[in-house]
C-alpha positions in Angstrom: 48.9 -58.1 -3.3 51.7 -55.5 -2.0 53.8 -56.7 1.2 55.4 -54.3 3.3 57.9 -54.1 6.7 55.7 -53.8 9.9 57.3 -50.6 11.6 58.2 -51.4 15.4 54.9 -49.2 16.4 53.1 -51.7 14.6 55.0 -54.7 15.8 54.2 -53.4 19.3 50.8 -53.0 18.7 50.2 -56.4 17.2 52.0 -58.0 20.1 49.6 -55.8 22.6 46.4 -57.4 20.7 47.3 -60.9 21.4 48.5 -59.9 25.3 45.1 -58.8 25.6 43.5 -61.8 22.9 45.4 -64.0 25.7 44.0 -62.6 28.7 40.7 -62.6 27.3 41.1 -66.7 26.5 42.5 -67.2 30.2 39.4 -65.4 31.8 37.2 -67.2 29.5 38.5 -70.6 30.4 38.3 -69.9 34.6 34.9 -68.8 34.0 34.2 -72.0 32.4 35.4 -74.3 34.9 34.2 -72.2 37.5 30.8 -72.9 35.8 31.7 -77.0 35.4 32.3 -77.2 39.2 29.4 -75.5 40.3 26.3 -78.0 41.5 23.9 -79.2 39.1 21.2 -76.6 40.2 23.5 -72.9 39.6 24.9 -74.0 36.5 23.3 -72.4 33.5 23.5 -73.1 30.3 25.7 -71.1 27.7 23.6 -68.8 25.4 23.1 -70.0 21.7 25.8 -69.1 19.3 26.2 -65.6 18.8 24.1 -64.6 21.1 26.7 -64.1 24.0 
């Protein structure tokens, strides 16, 4: 296995990935307790796994 030095292009890319990875997580979570306060008749259920 070979290791190199990220360049800073790299770097900066990487750290964009997770900004947006965050943001992603963050929406995700308000959805979901959005969804949890909602009454019992307007929730629906999550999809199976991988199928959302």
């Amino acid at each position: 296995m070979s290791f190199y030095r990220l360049t800073p292009a790299e770097i900066e890319a990487l750290r964009q990935e997770m900004r947006e990875a965050g943001a992603t997580i963050k929406a995700e979570i308000a959805k979901r307790k959005v969804a949890s306060m909602a009454p019992a008749g307007l929730h629906t259920p999550p999809p199976p796994c991988g199928q959302g």
